[in-house]
SETI-295313 format. One record per residue (C-alpha): x, y, z. Coordinates in steps of 0.001 Angstrom, whole numbers. Example, Ala and Ser with C-alpha at 12.3 -4.5 7.8 and 13.67 -1.06 7.14 Angstrom:
BEGIN
+---------+---------+---------+
:      px :      py :      pz :
+---------+---------+---------+
:   12300 :   -4500 :    7800 :
:   13670 :   -1060 :    7140 :
+---------+---------+---------+
END
This chain:
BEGIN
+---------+---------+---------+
:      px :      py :      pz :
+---------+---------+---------+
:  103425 :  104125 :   56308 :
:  105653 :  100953 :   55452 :
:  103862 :   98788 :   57511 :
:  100410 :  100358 :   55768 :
:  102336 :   99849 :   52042 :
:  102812 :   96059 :   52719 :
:   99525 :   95285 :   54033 :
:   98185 :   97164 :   50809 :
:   99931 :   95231 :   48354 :
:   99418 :   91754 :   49833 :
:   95491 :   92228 :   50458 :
:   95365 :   93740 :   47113 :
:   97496 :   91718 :   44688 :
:   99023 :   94815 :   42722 :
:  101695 :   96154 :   41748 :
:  104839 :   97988 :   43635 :
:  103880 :  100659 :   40476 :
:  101437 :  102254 :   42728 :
:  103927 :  103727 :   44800 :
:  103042 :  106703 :   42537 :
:   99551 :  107227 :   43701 :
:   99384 :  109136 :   46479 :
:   95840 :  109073 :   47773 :
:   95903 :  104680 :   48294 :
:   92284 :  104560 :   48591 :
:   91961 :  105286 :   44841 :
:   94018 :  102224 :   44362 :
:   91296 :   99162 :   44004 :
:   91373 :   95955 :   42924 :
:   88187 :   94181 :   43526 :
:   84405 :   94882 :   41896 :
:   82061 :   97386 :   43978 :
:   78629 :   96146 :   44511 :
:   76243 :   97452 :   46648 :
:   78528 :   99772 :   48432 :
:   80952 :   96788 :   49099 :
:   84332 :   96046 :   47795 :
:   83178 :   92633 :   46703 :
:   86009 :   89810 :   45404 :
:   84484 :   86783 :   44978 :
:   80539 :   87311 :   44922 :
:   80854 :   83052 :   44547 :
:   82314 :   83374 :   41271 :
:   85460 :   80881 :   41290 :
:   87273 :   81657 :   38045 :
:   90144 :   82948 :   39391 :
:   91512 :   85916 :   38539 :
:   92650 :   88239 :   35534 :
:   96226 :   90290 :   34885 :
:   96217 :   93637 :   34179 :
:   99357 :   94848 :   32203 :
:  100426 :   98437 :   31382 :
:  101193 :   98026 :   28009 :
:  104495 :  100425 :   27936 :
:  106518 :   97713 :   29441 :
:  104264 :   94526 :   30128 :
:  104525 :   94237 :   33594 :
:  101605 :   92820 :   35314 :
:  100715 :   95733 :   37531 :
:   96953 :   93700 :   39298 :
:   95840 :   90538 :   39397 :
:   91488 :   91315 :   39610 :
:   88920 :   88232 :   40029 :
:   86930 :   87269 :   37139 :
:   83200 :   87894 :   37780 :
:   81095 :   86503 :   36184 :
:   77083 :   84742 :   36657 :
:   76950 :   85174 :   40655 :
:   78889 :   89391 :   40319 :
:   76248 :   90113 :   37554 :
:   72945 :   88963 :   39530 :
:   74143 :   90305 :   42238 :
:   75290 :   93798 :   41078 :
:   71789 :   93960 :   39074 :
:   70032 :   92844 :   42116 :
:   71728 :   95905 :   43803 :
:   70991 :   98617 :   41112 :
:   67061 :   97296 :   40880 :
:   66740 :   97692 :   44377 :
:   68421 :  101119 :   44935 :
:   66731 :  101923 :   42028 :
:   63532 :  102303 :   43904 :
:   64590 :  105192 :   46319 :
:   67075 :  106716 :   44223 :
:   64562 :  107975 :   41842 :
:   62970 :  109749 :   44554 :
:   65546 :  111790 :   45643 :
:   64939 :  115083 :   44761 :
:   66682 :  116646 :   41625 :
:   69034 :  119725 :   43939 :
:   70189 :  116494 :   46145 :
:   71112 :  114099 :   43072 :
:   72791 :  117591 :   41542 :
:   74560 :  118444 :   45277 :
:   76137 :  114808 :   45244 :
:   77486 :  115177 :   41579 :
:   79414 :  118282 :   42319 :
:   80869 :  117041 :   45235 :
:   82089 :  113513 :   42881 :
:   83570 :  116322 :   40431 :
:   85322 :  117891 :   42749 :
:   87086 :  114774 :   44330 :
:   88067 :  114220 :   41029 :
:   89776 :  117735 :   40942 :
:   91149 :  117302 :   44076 :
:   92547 :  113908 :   42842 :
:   93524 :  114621 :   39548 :
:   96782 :  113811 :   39462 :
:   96381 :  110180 :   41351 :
:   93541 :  109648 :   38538 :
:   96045 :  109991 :   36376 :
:   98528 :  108172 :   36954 :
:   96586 :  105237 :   37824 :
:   95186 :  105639 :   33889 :
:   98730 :  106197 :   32483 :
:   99878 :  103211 :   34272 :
:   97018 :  101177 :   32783 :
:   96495 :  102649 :   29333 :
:  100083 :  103474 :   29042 :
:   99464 :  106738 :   27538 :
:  101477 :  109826 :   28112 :
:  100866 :  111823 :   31836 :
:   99886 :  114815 :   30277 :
:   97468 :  112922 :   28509 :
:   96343 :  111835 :   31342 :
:   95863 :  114742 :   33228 :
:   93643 :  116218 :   29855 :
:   91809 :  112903 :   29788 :
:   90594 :  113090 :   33934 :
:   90037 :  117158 :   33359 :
:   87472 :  115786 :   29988 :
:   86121 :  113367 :   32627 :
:   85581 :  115445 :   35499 :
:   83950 :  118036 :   33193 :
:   81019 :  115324 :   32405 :
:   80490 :  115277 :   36130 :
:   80154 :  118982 :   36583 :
:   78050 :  120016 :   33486 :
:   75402 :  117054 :   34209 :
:   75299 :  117985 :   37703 :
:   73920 :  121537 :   36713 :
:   71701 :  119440 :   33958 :
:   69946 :  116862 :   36710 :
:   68337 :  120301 :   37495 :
:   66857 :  121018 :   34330 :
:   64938 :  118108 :   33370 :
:   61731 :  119434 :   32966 :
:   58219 :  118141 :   31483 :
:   55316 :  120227 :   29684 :
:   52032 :  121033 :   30337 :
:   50071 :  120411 :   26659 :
:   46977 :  122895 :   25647 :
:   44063 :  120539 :   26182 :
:   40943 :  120877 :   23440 :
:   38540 :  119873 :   26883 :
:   38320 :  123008 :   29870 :
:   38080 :  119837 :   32658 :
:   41051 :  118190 :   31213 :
:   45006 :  118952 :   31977 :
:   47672 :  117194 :   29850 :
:   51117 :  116692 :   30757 :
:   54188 :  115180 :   29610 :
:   56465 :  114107 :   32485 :
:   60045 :  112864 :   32050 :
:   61263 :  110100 :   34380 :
:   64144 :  108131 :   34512 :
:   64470 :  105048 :   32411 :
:   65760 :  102703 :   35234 :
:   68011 :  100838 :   35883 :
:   71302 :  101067 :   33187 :
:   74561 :   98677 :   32105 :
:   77230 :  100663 :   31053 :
:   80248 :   99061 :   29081 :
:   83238 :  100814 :   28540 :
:   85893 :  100847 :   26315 :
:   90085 :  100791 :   27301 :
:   90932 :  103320 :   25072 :
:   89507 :  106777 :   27625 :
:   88929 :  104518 :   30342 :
:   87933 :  107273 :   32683 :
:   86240 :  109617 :   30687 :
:   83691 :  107529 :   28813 :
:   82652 :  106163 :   32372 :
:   81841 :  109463 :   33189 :
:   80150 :  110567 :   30205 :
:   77449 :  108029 :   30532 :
:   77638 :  107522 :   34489 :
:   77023 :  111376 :   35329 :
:   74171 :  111857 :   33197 :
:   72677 :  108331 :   34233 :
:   72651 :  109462 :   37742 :
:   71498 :  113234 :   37020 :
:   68443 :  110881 :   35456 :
:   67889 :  109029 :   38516 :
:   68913 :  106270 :   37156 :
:   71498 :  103779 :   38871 :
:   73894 :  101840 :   36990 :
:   76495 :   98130 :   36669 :
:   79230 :   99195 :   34861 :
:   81392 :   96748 :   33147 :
:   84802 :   98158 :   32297 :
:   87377 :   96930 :   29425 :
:   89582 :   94163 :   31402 :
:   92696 :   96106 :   29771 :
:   91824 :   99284 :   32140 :
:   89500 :   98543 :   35037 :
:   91342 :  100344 :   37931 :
:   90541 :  103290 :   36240 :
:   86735 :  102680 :   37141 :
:   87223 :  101320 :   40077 :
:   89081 :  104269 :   41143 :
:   86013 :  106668 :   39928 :
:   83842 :  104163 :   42195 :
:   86180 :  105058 :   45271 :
:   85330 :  108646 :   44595 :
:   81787 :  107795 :   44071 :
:   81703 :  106496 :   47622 :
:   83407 :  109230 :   49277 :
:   80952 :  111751 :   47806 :
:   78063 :  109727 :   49792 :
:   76529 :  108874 :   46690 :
:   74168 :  105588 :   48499 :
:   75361 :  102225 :   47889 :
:   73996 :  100716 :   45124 :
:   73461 :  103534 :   43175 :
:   77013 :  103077 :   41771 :
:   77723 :   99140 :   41217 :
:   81180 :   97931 :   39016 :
:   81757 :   94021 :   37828 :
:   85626 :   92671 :   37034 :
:   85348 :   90704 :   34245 :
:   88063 :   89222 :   32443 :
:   87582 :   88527 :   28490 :
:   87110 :   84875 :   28799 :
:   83330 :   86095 :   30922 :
:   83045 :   89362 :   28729 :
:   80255 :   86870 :   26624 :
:   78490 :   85194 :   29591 :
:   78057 :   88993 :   31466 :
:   76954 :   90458 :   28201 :
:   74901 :   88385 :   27772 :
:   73034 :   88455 :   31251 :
:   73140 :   92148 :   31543 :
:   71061 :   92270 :   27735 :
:   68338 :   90045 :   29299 :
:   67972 :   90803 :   32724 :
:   64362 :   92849 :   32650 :
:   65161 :   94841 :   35257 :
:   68174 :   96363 :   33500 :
:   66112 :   99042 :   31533 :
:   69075 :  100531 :   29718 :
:   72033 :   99586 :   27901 :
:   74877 :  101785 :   26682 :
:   78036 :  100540 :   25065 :
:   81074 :  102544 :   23415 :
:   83441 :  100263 :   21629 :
:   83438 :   97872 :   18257 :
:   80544 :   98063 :   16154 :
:   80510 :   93698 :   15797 :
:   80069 :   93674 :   19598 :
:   77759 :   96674 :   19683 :
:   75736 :   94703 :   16885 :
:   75795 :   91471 :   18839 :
:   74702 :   93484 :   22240 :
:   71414 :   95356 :   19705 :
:   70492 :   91913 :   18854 :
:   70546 :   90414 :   22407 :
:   68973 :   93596 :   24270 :
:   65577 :   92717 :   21680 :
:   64949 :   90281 :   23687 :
:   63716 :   92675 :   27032 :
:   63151 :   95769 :   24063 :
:   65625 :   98123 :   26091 :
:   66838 :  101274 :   25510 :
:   69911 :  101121 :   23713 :
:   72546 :  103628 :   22708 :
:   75520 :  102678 :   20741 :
:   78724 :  104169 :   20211 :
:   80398 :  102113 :   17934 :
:   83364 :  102303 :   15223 :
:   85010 :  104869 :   13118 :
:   86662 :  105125 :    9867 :
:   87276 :  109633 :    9920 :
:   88236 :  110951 :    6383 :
:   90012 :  114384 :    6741 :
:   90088 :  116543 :    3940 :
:   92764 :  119255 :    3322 :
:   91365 :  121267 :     156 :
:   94131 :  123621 :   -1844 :
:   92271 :  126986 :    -222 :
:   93526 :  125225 :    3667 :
:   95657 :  127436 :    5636 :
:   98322 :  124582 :    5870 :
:   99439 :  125514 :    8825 :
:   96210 :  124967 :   10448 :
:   95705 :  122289 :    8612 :
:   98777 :  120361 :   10272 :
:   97990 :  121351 :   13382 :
:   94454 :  120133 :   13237 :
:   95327 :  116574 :   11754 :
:   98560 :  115913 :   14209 :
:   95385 :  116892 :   16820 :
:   92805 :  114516 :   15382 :
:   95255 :  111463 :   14748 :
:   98214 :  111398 :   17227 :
:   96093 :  111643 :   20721 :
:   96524 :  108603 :   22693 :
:   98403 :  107152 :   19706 :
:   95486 :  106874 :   17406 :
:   93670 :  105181 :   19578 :
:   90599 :  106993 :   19789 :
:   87349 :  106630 :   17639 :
:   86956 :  109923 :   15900 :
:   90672 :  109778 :   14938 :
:   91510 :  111086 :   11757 :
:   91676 :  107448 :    9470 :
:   92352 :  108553 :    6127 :
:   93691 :  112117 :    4516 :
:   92605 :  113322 :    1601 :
:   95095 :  116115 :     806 :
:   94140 :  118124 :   -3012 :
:   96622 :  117449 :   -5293 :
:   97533 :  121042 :   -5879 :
:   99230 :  121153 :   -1998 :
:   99859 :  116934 :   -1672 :
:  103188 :  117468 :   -1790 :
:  104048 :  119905 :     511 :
:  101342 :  119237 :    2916 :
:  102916 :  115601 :    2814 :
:  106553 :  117393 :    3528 :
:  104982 :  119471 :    6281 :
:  103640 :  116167 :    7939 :
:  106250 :  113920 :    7329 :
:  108460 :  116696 :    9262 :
:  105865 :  117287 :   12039 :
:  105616 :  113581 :   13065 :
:  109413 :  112384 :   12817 :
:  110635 :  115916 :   14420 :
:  107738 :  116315 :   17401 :
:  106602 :  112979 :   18289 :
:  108456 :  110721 :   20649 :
:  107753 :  107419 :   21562 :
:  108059 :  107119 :   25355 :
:  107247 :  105656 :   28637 :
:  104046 :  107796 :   29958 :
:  105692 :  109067 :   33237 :
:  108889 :  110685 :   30948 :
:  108996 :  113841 :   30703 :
:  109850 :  113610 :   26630 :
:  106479 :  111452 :   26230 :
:  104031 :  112477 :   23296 :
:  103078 :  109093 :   22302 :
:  102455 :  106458 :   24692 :
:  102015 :  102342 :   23456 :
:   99522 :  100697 :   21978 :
:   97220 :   98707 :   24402 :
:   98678 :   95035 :   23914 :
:  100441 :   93251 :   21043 :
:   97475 :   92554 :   18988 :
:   97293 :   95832 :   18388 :
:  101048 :   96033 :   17103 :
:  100198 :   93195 :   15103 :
:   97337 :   94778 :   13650 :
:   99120 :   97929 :   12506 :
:  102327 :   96434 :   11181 :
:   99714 :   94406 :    8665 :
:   98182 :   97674 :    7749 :
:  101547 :   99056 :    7200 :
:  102586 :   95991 :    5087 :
:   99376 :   96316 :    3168 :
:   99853 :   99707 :    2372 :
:  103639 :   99375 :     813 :
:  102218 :   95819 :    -760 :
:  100060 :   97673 :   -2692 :
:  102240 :  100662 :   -3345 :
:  102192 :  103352 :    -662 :
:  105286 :  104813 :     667 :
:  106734 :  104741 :    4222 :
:  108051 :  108347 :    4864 :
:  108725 :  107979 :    8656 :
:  107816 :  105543 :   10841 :
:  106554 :  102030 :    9948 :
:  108051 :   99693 :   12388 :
:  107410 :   98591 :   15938 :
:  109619 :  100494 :   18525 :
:  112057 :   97349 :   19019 :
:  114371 :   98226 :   21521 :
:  111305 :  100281 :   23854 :
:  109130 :   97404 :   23134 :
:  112494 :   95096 :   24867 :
:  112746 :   96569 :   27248 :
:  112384 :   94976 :   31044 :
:  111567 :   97157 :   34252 :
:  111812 :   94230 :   36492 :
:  114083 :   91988 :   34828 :
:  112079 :   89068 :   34575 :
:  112648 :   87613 :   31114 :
:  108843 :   86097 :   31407 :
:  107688 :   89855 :   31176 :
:  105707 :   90322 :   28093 :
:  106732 :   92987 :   25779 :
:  106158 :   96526 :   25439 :
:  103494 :   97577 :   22545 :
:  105079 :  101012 :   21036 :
:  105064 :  101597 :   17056 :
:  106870 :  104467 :   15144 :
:  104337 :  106965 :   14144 :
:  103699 :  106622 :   10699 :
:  103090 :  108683 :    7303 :
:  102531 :  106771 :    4109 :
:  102215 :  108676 :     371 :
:  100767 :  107227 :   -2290 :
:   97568 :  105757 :    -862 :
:   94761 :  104114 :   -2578 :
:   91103 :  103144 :   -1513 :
:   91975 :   99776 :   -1949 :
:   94275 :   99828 :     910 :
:   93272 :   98402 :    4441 :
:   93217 :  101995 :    6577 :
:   90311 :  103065 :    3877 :
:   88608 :   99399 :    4878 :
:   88640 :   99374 :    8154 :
:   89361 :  101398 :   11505 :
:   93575 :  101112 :   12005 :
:   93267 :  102576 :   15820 :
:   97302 :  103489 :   15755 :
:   99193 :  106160 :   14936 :
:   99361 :  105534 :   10869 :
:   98329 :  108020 :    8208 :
:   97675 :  107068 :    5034 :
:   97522 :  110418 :    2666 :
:   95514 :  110057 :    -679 :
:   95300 :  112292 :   -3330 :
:   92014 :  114109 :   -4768 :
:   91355 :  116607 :   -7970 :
:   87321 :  117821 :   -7093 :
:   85540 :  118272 :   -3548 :
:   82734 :  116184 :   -5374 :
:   85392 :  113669 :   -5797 :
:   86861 :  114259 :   -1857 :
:   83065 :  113825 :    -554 :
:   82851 :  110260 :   -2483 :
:   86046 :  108965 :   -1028 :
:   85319 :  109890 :    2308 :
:   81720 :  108520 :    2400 :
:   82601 :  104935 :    1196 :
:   82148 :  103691 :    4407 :
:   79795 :  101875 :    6382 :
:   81350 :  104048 :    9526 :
:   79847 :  107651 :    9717 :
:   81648 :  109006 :   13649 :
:   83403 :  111173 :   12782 :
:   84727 :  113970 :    9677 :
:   87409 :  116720 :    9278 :
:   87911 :  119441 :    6691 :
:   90243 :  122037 :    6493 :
:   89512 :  125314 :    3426 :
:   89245 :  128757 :    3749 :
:   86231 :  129059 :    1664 :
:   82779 :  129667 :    4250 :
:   80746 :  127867 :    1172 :
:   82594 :  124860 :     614 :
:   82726 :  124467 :    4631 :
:   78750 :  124521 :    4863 :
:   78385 :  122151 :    1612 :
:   81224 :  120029 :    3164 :
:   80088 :  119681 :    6985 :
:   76318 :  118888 :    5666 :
:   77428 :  116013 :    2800 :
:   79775 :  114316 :    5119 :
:   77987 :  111421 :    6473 :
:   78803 :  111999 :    9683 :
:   77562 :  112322 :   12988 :
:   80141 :  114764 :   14152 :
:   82572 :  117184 :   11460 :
:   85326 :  119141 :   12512 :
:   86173 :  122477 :    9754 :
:   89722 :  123644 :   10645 :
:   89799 :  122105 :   13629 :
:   90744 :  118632 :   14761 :
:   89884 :  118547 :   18463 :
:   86269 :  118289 :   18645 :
:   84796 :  116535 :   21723 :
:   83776 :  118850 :   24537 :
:   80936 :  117853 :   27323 :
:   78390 :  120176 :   26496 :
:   77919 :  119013 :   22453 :
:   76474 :  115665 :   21057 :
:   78696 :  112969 :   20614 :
:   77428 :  110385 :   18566 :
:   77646 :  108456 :   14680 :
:   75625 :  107263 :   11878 :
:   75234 :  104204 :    9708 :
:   77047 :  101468 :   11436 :
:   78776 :  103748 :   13874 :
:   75492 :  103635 :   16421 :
:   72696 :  104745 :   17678 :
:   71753 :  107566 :   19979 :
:   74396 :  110719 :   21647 :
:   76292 :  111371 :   24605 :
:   77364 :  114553 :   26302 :
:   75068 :  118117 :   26066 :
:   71393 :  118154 :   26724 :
:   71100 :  115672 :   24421 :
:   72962 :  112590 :   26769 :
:   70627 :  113005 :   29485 :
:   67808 :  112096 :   27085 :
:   68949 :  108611 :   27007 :
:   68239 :  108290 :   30355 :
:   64625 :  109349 :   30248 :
:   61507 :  108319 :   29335 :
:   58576 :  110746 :   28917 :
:   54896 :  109797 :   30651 :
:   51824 :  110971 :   29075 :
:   49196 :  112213 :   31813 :
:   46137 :  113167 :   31407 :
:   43722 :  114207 :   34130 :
+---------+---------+---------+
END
């Protein structure tokens, strides 16, 4: 087993942090193209770091793909492309149960290789690969349902049909943030389609997909079918941008900022693919005087605290009635400097993990600062975690630094404040005060973001007027944990186009054929 360990890490340039994973298979560090763990493809740019953001420590060193990795991993899906969409829908359905149940099997390797990566806490983790494997097992049921029509004809001699075949031929791009499970909610019902994909992973979390494409291999699913680039960010442009004009990429489906999802729309013209977008997020969540408060808390610590804030549909703004602002702010202030703790994923005390890299720290300390600039008030939190963030697990003073930041409640908050501008993606609530629901509705619909929505009241009246006036593509009433595989997940206005997840997902991945005969 030594001998095996040393062999690994030399061949594989990562990190002595993978001692953890058990199964070392899962442990990659090079794209997958056309069944082959592919690191050069002739691209000669060297090669990326990957860091895990709780301490900075470079934990894999992947190469940087680029022209040569794209055409070739395109070239690959086209031409499985061809027999895949043959294969009958009971085989395609047999080979995605047998993906989700490596990923059961492997759950706990999965994780740690995300927490490692993402930094986020291990339970986390372990909820994050369960909400990924579940993708895998409810579209594998689903690749058996897709079903056509036959259509009354006006003419005896004639028969009408409408068929439903797969699109072709699809680039996925992921985000960092659920590294494994927004893979799998786009992979699983791409290949349930018939459709085989290139997917292009954030460079912040790639071993995450790369592990996933490990599994996919085991499970016999043919190579090709299943194709992954490395890309660092300096290529992210250049592999974009061949992946939106290649014609024989059909399909294009991206989950992550809505300037690059409006960038890869205006590229993806150019071949008139199908496109679906899952872009940014600015979530009101409104706590009406009627709330049960106690629900209420528990349903916003839910919505905003998971992966640190760091999630699309987090809760971005509360709007608390004034007639309970005060203690619902005492409730919250309470909840988040009493029950959260700031820790390295793998300890046991871990509820909030880092943020993904400093930029991100950055980012939040100016929303902080713009908040108490313009009059809010700090009542825990606020701050970068200093001495976690200084910390050193190798002692190697050239290590960057760690990314934590205090969770944080401000009072006081206005709409001309950045959080009510613009999508924080940390663990900061701002808490504004409203008199009328007519009122709360306004202030949570100046946005151009429409993901996400919460509301917490008592009243059955004002949760139907609520839920429909929220311009949103997704509302949560009393409840802040809304994403589950079987419902659509998807925005409105400039938070994209299209939905993921439920029958609905599968529909991006299909086109319907008129035949008449």
């Amino acid at each position: 087993m030594q001998q095996y360990q040393r062999s690994f890490y030399r061949n594989f340039s990562l990190s002595r942090a993978f001692d953890k994973v058990a199964n070392k298979s899962l442990v990659r560090s090079t794209g997958y193209i056309n069944g082959q763990w592919i690191s050069d493809s002739n691209d000669k740019n060297g090669s990326f770091d990957v860091l895990n953001p709780a301490n900075g420590e470079c934990i894999a060193k992947l190469p940087r793909m680029s022209k040569a990795g794209t055409e070739l991993s395109i070239s690959a899906a086209a031409e499985s492309f061809k027999k895949w969409k043959l294969t009958s829908a009971k085989e395609r359905s047999k080979l995605l149960k047998q993906l989700a149940d490596l990923m059961v099997a492997n759950r706990e390797d999965l994780a740690t290789i995300l927490t490692l990566e993402a930094g986020k806490p291990f339970k986390e983790s372990l909820g994050e690969i369960a909400y990924a494997t579940s993708f895998v097992e409810f579209y594998s049921e689903e690749a058996k349902r897709i079903n056509g029509e036959v259509l009354q004809s006006p003419f005896g001699q004639k028969r009408l049909l409408a068929l439903r075949q797969p699109v072709g031929p699809a680039a996925l791009i992921t985000p960092w943030n659920f590294p494994s499970a927004m893979i799998t909610r786009k992979l699983a019902p791409a290949l349930a389609a018939g459709c085989t994909v290139v997917i292009k992973p954030a460079e912040a979390t790639p071993l995450s997909a790369l592990a996933i494409c490990a599994l996919v291999e085991e499970a016999g699913i043919p190579p090709g079918v299943v194709n992954c680039l490395t890309v660092g960010r300096e290529e992210v442009a250049e592999v974009g941008a061949l992946l939106c004009h290649s014609s024989a990429i059909r399909k294009l489906s991206f989950t992550g900022s809505t300037p690059v999802g409006k960038w890869l729309m205006r590229e993806c013209a150019s071949t008139v693919k199908r496109i679906s977008l899952e872009l940014g997020g600015n979530a009101p969540f409104i706590v009406f005087d009627d709330a049960d408060l106690d629900v209420a808390l528990a349903a916003v610590m839910s919505s905003k605290f998971r992966n640190a804030g760091q999630a699309c549909i987090a809760t971005n703004r509360l709007l608390v009635q004034e007639g309970v602002y005060e203690r619902f702010a005492a409730m919250l202030t309470e909840a988040v400097s009493s029950k959260l703790v700031c820790a390295d994923g793998f300890h046991a005390s871990s509820t909030i993990g880092p943020l993904i890299n400093r930029a991100a720290v950055t980012k939040l300390a100016s929303h902080v600062a713009d908040c108490v600039a313009r009059g809010g008030t700090v009542t825990t939190g606020g701050q970068e975690c200093v001495v976690l963030n200084n910390a050193r697990t190798s002692g190697n003073d050239s290590q960057d630094k760690g990314c934590f930041f205090e969770p944080t409640v401000i009072t006081g908050a206005t709409t001309e404040m950045l959080p009510f501008k613009q999508e924080t993606f940390g663990p900061l609530i701002p808490m504004i005060s409203f008199k009328t629901e007519e009122e709360a509705i306004a202030i949570a619909n100046d946005t151009p973001f429409g993901l996400a929505g919460y509301a917490c009241t008592k009243d059955l009246g004002r949760a139907w007027r609520v839920s429909e006036a929220i311009d949103a593509g997704m509302v949560g009433i009393n409840d802040g944990a809304i994403s589950l595989e079987m419902t659509p997940f998807g925005g409105v206005k400039e938070s994209g186009i299209g939905r993921e997840g439920g029958t609905y997902g599968i529909e991006e991945y299909l086109e319907v054929k008129y035949v008449c005969m």
